[in-house]
Steps between C-alpha positions, in 0.01 A plus 500: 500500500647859435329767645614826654866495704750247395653517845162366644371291221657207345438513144520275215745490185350491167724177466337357766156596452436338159683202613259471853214270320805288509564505847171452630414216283112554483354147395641352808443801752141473395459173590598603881448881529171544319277227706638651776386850442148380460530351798612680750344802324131354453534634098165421354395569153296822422508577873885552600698788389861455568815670465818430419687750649835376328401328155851465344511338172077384578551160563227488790341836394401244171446174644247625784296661196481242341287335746265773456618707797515901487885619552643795496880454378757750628807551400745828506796372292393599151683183312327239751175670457513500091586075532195451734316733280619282198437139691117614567426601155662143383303350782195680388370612901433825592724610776457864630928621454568826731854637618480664797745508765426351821566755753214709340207242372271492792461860411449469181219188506426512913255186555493452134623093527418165728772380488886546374789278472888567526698205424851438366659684782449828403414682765851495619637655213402847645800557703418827696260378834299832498434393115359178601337640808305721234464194249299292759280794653409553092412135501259514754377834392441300157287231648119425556451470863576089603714511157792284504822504370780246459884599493790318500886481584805339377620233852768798600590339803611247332712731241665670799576235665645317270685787313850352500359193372306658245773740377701202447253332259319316701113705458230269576174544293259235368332712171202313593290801648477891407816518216519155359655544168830346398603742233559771779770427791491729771727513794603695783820696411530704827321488849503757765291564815311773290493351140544228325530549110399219254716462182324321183633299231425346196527164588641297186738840431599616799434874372410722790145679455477690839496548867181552779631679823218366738389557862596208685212449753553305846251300620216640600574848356299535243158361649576782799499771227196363350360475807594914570320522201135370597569162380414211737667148354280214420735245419899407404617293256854332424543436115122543446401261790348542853742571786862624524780294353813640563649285197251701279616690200219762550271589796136623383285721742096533456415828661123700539496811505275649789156620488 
């Protein structure tokens, strides 16, 4: 996503962004990621209206209306936003695209969605706390009263504990949740208390795309900001299932928003 300060944004490459369908591998991560937003979301056709508040190259955006839900797709960097834009019109669905950045939405649509989703561990990528502090008060300001919203995060724990390990080669990550692609490698290249920045890779080449500078939130950090927020969590998941697994490549969180 590239919006406003570099210094407090992590943005994308053009490199990178026209290679991410590639990363995130979108046959497979609907087969685990889209079942799972109509779950713990309650998406029913002609009823639900739901938002993706990060649509990136459209790969749930697309698949969610297909099954006849209403979605609003949204997306700020402008060559992920022409792909998904490109995949829906292949697709033939109607997907509602916007680009609007998320520390200002809720004012622009307040109560205008039931429900939103976050996923891909995005939310991190806005490195400034009073930036995500404004992010998540937007969010709830964007909800219907009782709407939900799901976000997730990369297993940082894991990343900082592990960092000597990891810098060494030795990143564990299954590919079979969230990014599951093969042509895209990604690894950690450097890990700090503060930040830990992603490089990517074309995997058969080796030819570097990019690098994500992301937030790297401790347990339990991001469901207390949601929670400053007016967000009350519903439920936890570890690699899309029930409960916390600290082996987990990705931890889910199913928030409402309150009345």
């Amino acid at each position: 996503m590239t919006v406003l300060h570099k210094v407090t944004v992590s943005s994308f490459s053009a490199a990178l962004a026209s290679h991410w369908p590639r990363f995130v591998g979108c046959a497979d991560r609907q087969r685990t990621m889209v079942p799972f937003l109509v779950r713990v979301l309650d998406l029913q056709i002609g009823v639900s209206a739901v938002m993706d508040l990060g649509a990136g190259s459209g790969c749930d955006a697309i698949a969610l209306a297909e099954r006849g839900i209403r979605v609003i797709g949204n997306e700020v960097d402008p060559v992920l936003l022409g792909a998904a834009r490109q995949s829906a019109t292949r697709a033939g669905v109607d997907v509602e695209w916007q680009s609007l950045d998320w520390r200002t939405i809720g004012s622009r649509k307040p109560g205008s969605v039931q429900s939103a989703y976050l996923v891909g561990n995005s939310f991190c990528l806005l490195m400034d706390e009073s930036h995500r502090g404004l992010a998540s008060h937007q969010f709830a300001r964007l909800l219907s009263p009782h709407g939900k919203l799901v976000v997730d995060e990369r297993n940082f724990d894991y990343i900082l504990r592990e960092r000597s390990a990891i810098l060494d080669g030795n990143f564990r990550y299954s590919r079979r949740v969230v990014y599951c692609g093969r042509g895209v490698s990604a690894v950690p290249s450097l890990i700090e208390d503060d930040r830990v920045v992603f490089s990517y890779f074309l995997t058969e080449t080796g030819e570097f795309l990019g690098n994500l500078v992301m937030h790297p939130f401790r347990r339990g950090e991001l469901v207390e900001a949601f929670a400053r927020a007016g967000f009350r969590l519903l439920g936890e998941f570890s690699d899309l299932r029930r409960g916390r697994q600290e082996s987990a490549d990705f931890f889910s969180y199913v928030f409402q928003r309150a009345p």
